[in-house]
N, C-alpha and C positions, 0 to 999 in steps of 0.2 A: 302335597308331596306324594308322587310315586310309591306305592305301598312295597312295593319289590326294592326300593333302595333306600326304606327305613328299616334301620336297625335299634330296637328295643331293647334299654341297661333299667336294670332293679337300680335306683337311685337313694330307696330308702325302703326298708327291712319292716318298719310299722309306720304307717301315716301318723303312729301319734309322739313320732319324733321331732315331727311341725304342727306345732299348735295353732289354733286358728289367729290369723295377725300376724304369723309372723313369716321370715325369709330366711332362707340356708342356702349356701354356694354347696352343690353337688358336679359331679365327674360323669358324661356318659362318655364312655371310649374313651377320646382327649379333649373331647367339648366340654368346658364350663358351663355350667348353667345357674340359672337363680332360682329357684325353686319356691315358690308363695302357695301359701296356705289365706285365702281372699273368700270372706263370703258363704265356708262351708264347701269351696273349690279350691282343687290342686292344681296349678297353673306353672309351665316352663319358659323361662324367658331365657335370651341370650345376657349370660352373666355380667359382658362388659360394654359400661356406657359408651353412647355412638360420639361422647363427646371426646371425656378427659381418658377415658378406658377403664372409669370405675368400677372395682367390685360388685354390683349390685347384690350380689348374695348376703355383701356385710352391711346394706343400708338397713333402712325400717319403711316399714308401713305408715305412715301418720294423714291423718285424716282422708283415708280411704284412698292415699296415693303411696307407690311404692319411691320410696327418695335414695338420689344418689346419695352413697357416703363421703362421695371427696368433695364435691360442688352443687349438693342442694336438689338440684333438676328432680322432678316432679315423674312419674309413669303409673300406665294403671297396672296395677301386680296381675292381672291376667292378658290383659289386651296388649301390654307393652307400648300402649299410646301415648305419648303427653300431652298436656290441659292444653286447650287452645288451637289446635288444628296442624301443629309444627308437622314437617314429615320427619323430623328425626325420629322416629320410634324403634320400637326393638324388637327383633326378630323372637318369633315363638315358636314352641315345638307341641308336639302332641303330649296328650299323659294320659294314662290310662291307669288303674287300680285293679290290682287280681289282690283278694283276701283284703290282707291287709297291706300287702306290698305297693308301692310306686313306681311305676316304669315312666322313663320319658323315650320318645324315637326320636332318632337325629339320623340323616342321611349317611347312608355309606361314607365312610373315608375317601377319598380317593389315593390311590399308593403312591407311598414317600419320593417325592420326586429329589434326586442328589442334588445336592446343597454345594456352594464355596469350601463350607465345612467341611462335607463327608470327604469332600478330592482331598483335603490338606489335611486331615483326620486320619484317612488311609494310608497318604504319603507317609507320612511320621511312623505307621506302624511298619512301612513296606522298610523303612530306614531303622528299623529294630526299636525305636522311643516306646515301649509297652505299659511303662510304670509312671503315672502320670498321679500329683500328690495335691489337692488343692480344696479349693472350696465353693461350689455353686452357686450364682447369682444372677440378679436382674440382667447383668450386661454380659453376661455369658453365654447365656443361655443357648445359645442356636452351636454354636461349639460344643457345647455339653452335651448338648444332644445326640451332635455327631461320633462323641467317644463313647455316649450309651451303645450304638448301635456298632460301635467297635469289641465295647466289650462283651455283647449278648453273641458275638460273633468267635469269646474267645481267644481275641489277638489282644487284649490291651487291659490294665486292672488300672482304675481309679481310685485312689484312698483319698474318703472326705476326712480333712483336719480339723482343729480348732482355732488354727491360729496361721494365717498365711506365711509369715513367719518359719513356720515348722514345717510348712510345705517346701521353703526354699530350700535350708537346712537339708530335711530329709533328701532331697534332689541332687543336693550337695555333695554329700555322704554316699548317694549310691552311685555317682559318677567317680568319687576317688578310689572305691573300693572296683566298681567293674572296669574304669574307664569309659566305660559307655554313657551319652546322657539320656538322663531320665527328664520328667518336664514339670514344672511344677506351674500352677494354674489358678485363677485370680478372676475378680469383676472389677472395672474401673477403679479409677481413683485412692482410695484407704485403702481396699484389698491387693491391689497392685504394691502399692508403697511399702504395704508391711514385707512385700518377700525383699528389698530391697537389700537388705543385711547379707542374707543365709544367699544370693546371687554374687556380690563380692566376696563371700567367703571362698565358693567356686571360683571364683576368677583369681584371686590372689593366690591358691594352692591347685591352679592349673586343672579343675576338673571342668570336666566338658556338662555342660545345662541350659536346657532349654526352656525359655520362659514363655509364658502366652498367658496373654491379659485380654481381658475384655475392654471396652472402648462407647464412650455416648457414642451416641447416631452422630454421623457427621453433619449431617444439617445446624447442627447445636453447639458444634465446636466453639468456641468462641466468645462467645455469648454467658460464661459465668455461669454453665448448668449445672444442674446437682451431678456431684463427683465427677466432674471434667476437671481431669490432669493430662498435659501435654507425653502422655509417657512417654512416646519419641524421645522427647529432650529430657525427660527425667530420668532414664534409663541408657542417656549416650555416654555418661562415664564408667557405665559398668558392664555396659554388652558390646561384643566383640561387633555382631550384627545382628541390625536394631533397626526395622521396617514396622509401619504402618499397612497391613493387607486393604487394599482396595478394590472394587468394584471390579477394575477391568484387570488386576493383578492378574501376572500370572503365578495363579494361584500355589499350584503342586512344586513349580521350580521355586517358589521362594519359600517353602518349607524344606525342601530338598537343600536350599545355600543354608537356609538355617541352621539346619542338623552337620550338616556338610562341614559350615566354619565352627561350629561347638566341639564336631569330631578332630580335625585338623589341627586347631587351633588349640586346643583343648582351653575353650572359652565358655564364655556366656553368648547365647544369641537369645532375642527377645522378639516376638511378634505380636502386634495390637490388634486386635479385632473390631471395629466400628457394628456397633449394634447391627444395623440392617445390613451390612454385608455376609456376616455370617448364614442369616436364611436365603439370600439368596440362591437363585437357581443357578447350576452351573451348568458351565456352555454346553451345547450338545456334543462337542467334539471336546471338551475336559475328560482328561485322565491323569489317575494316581502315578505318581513315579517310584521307583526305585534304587535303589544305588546302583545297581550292574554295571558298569564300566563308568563309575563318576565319581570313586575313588582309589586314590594312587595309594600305593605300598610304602610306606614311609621308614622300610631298610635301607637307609641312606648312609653309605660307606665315606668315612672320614677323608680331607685328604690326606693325599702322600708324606708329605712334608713332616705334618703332625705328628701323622703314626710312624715314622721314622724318630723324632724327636723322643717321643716318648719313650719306645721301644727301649734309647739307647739308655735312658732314663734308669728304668727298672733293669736292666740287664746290670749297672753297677750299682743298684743297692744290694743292702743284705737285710735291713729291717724294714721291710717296705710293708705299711699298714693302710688299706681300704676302706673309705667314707661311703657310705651307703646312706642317699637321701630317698626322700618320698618319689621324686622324681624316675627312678628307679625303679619304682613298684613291680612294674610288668614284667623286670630281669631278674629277680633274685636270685633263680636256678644257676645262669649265665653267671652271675657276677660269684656266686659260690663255688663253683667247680672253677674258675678263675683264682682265685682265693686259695684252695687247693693245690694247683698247683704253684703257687709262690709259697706256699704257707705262712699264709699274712694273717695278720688278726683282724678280723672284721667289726668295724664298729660303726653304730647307723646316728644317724641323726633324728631327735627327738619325734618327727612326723613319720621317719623312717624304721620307728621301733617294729622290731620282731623281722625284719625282713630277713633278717637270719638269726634261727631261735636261739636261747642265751647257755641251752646245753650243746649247741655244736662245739666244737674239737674247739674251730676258729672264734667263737661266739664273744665279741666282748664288748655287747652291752650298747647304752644311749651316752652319747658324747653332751656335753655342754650342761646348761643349768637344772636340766630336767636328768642328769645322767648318774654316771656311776664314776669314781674315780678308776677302776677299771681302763674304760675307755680311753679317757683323757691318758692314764698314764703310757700305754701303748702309742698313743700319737707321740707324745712328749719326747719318747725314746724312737721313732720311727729316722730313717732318714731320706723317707719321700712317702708324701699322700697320695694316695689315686683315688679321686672323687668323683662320686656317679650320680648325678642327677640330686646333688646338694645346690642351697640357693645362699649359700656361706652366709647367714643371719646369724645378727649378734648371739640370739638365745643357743645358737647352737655352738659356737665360740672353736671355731677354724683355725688353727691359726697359720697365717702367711709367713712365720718364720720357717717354715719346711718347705722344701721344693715340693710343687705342686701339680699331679698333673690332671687336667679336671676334663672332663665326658659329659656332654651334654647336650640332647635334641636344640632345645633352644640357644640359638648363636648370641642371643643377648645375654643368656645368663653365665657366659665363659667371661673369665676377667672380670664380672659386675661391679665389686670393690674396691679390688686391688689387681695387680698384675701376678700370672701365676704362671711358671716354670713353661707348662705347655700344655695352651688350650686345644682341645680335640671336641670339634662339632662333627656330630655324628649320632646314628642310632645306636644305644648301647649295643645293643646285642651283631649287631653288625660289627662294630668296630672291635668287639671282646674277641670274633671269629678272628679275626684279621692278627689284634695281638698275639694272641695264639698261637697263630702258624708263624709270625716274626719270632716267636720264642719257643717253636719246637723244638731248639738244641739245646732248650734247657737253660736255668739262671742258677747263681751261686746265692740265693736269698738263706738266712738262718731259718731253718724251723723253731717258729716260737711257742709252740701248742702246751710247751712243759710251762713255758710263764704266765699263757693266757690260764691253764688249771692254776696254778701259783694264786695269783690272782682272783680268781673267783674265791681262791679258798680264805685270803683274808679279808675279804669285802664281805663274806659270806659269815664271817665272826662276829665283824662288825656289826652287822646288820641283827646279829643274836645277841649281842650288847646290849644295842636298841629296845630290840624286843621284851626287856627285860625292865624298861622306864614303863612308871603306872602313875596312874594319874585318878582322884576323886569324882574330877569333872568330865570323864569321859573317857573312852578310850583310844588308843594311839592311832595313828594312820599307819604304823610301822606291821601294828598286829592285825588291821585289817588286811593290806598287802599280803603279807604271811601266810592267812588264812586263804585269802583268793589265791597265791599260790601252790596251796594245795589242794582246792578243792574248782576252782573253772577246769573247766572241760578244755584241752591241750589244743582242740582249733577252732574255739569260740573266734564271732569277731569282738573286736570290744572296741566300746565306743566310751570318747575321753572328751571330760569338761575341761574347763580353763577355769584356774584358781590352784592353792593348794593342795585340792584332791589329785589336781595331775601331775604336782612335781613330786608329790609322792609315791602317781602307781609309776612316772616313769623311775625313778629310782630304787624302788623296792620290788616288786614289779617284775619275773622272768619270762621273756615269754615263750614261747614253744613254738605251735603250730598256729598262731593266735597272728590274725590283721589287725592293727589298729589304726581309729576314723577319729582324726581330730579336728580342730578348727584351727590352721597352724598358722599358716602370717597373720589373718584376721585376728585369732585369739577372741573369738566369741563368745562371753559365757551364753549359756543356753543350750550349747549345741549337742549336748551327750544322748539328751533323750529322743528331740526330731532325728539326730541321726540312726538310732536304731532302729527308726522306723522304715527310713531307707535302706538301711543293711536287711533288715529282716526280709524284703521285697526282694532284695537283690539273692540272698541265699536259703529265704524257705525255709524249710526241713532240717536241710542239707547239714546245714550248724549250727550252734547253738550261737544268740548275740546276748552280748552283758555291755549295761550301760554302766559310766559310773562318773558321779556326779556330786557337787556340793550341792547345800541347804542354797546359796543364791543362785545358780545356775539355772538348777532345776525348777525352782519359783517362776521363771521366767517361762518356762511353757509347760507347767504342769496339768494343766488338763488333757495332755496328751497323753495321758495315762488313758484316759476313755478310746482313745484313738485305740491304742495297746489292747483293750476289752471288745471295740468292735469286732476288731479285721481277727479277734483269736491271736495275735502276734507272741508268741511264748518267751519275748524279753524278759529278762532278768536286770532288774535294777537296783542297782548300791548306791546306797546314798551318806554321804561323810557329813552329818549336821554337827556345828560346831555352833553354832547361832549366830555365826559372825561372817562378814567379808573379810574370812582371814587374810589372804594375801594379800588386798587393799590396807589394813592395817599393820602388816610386816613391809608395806612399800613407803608407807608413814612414819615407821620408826626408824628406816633405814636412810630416808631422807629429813629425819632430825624433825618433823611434825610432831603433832600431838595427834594421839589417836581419835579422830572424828565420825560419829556418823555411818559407823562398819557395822553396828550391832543389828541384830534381823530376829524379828518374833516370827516364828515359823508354828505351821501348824503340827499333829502328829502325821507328820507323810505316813507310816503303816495304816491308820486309820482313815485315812483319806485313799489312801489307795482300794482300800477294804470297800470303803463305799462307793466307789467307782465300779467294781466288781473284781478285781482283782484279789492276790493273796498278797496279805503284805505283815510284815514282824518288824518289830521294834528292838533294838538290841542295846542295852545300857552300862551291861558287865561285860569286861574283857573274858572271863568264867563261861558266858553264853553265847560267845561269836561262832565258833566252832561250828556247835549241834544248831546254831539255826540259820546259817548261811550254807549245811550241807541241805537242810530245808529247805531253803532258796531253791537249790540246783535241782531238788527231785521235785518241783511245782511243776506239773503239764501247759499251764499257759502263764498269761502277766505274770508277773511277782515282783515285789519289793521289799528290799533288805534296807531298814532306816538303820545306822550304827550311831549314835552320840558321840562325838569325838573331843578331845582335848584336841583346841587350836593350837596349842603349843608342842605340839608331841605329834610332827608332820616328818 
């Protein structure tokens, strides 16, 4: 070897951390080595067999031969020869010894040549995809690589998970909150499968997510290899656009349709990586792309027709009240200063909570199962809906006896159930401009602002009623709501389970300045906690996130509490343990079963959180909710609030 283009790594701090006999797998630079201690000699070999690609670092010494660990084969631990005269032998490097130290040299690097990856790695950042949630593996690897070299650059943060699961979730979560997607990330097979959930979650509540899975070598396809799943086909009823990256792909445009139909569509797109395409070299004329002129302005003005109908609609009512769904999101300012001047009362639908806080003038609250009678009674008495980006589901409980007239980007979701006064496809905010100027002369609507106060104020008794039931076995869901609404920070995001704990905070529950991330046609349990990981990506600093979650929900991806202690993520997590699948069990009694199989032995989450590294309290008396959920909130990083609740007292 050229003494000018060996470069010499300290491999080991004391020779007498290899004993004589024995072998260690060591790191010079990115070279593997096997490292043998033979003879009263230090000896370097190339750590992977020329057969199967065994570790030799993890084999043994036995009868003065160094043996693979996967398949046997025989070498000498200095010479890297095997018995017999075979030429398979193993490449060796130098060693040297200063004190007590071990150097081995291995030849200069030569510099990173751009990979399939790094073009489609770049692409995604050039397309804003930054926040990428997943977990590292055999079949990933050459793409992971390419986002190390993304993020040492700056442009792109990686959170390794526990649970692929929680990566889809979390991905999920930071698309409904920004609308932008973020990507979540996988090795073949099991780890692909598990994001399969938290991807239809995205796609059924319309957020945009980008998936990338790792892939066996295509040579292998076929053939029944360890963890070969067809994702293509596993993955075509949940991804909008769903490609296999190959060899001669063009690489950068098919991460570019990728991102493109996620954005657009606001869907799922999925892309497979086949082992050996990812290190691939790419072309010499391969470049990253960008969006610059390759996405259209989706302020798409209603037709005429509609927005005539409508117009005439609301010009003869006088009590005309406004459905605010998730779909919505991105208008609330629009849809409120709308609101304003009809002086309507606003009321959202369950996924739609907070979209207008619950002390505005108009504010009245969440409609349907998760809601407030508030809400409902404002519809009840309306004499026309005007619905914005609602997907009229049962839980949110719509109803088509009122003239209807419903707003919505997607042309499928107008009229889905039933037939309604008059559908207007359109961009909200486009189309609000347009109402507007039809109704600069002004409408003859009631101001109801005196009923919507009316109203808060006997729901507001009510609810102090409530507050006043106690219970042995725990405390109330009424009192912990109560207390979060006095003491959450006014524009937390807060991120909501599925169970009991959520028909409570949405009923109890006010919100202010406060987004809220749920799992809403899906109805996922699990999803409170991966989603705050995505929220906290998405906002940083900038605001505080509170998860809040039952004892079964959270079970389901609770070591992402460690996730929480890595990245520093300063969530706040409420957790309502009642030991039971309570709403499974109120779904039993309501359908005349017997109660089966709901009961759940949980552990102390405070002290499990504690050993994670987190702060975490235990709270048992309705007396100590108070002073140690304002603890909660003054924690600098993780925390978690366990409260024991009465399942009956929701």
């Amino acid at each position: 070897m050229d003494e000018k283009k060996r470069i010499w790594y300290k491999v080991l701090d004391n020779k007498k951390e290899l004993p004589e006999g024995r072998v260690k797998t060591v790191t010079a630079a990115h070279k593997g080595i096997c490292l043998t201690h033979f003879e009263g000699k230090f000896s370097a070999l190339d750590n992977r067999c020329p057969h199967q690609g065994g570790p030799l670092g993890e084999g043994s010494i036995e009868n003065g031969m160094l043996r693979c660990p996967w398949h046997g084969w025989d070498f000498h631990p200095c010479t890297g020869l095997p018995p017999g005269g075979y030429d398979d032998g193993i490449e060796t490097f130098e060693v040297k010894e200063e004190g007590e130290a071990i150097f081995v040299g291995v030849p200069e690097e030569a510099e990173h040549e751009t990979t399939v990856s790094d073009i489609m790695a770049e692409t995604m950042v050039n397309w804003g995809v930054t926040k990428v949630f997943g977990m590292v593996g055999h079949s990933n690897l050459g793409f992971a690589d390419a986002m190390k070299r993304q993020e040492q650059k700056g442009k792109l943060n990686f959170y390794g998970i526990r649970h692929e699961g929680a990566a889809a979730f979390a991905a999920s979560a930071y698309g409904k909150l920004t609308g932008k997607p973020a990507a979540c990330f996988s090795i073949a097979g099991p780890g692909a499968t598990n994001m399969f959930t938290g991807m239809w979650d995205a796609k059924v509540d319309r957020a945009p997510l980008l998936a990338l899975t790792g892939q066996v070598a295509t040579q292998v396809v076929g053939t029944g290899n360890f963890q070969e799943v067809d994702l293509v086909q596993a993955f075509g009823s949940v991804a909008e656009f769903n490609h296999r990256v190959q060899s001669d792909s063009k690489h950068s445009e098919l991460m570019s349709l990728a991102i493109k139909h996620a954005i657009l569509k606001r869907d799922v797109s999925h892309l497979t990586f086949p082992d050996e395409v990812q290190e691939r070299k790419a072309k010499p004329n391969a470049k990253p792309q960008t969006p610059e002129k390759r996405i259209t302005s989706l302020e798409i003005a209603p037709p005429k027709e509609s927005v005539k109908d409508a117009v005439n609609l609301i010009k003869k009512s006088k009590r005309p009240v406004i459905i605010i769904g998730h779909g919505a999101r991105a208008h609330k300012k629009a849809i409120i200063k709308f609101a304003e001047s009809l002086n309507a009362p606003v009321v959202t639908t369950f996924k739609g909570k907070g979209l207008i806080p619950d002390n505005h003038p108009l504010g009245g609250g969440v409609l349907g199962r998760s809601g407030t009678p508030i809400a409902s009674w404002f519809m009840n008495e309306s004499d026309v809906l005007i619905v914005f980006g609602a997907s009229f589901s049962n839980h949110t409980g719509i109803t088509p006896k009122k003239p209807i007239i419903q707003v919505d980007f997607d042309p499928l979701a107008l009229s889905k159930f039933h037939k309604v006064e008059v559908a207007v496809w359109g961009e909200i905010s486009r189309t609000l401009e347009i109402f507007e100027s039809e109704l600069e002369d002004g409408v003859d609507t009631i101001d109801q602002t005196n009923e919507i106060a009316e109203r808060w104020k006997i729901w507001r008794s009510e609810k102090a009623k409530r507050l006043l039931e106690t219970s042995d076995d725990g405390v109330s869901s009424i009192a912990v709501f109560d207390a979060m609404d006095q003491l959450t920070p006014e524009d937390a995001v807060m991120c909501v389970d599925v169970g009991n704990n959520a028909y409570s905070f949405g009923r109890y529950f006010e919100s202010k300045e406060h987004d809220f991330l749920m799992s809403g046609y899906l109805g996922s349990i699990g999803f409170a906690l991966p989603a705050s990981i995505g929220a906290w990506t998405a906002v940083g600093s900038s605001r505080p996130v509170v998860a809040v979650a039952g004892d079964g929900g959270l079970c389901q991806y609770l070591a992402e509490i460690t996730t929480l202690v890595k990245y520093n993520m300063p969530v706040k997590l409420i957790v309502l343990n009642n030991h039971e699948l309570g709403k499974i069990s109120k779904e039993q009694r309501a359908g005349e079963f017997d109660v089966w199989k709901t009961s759940l032995s949980n552990p102390n989450f405070a002290d499990f959180a504690v050993s994670c590294g987190a702060w975490g309290k235990r709270v048992e008396k309705q007396e100590d909710l108070m002073k140690t959920m304002k603890s909660l909130f003054e924690q600098p990083g993780p925390a978690v609030l366990e409260v024991i609740t009465d399942v009956n007292l929701i």
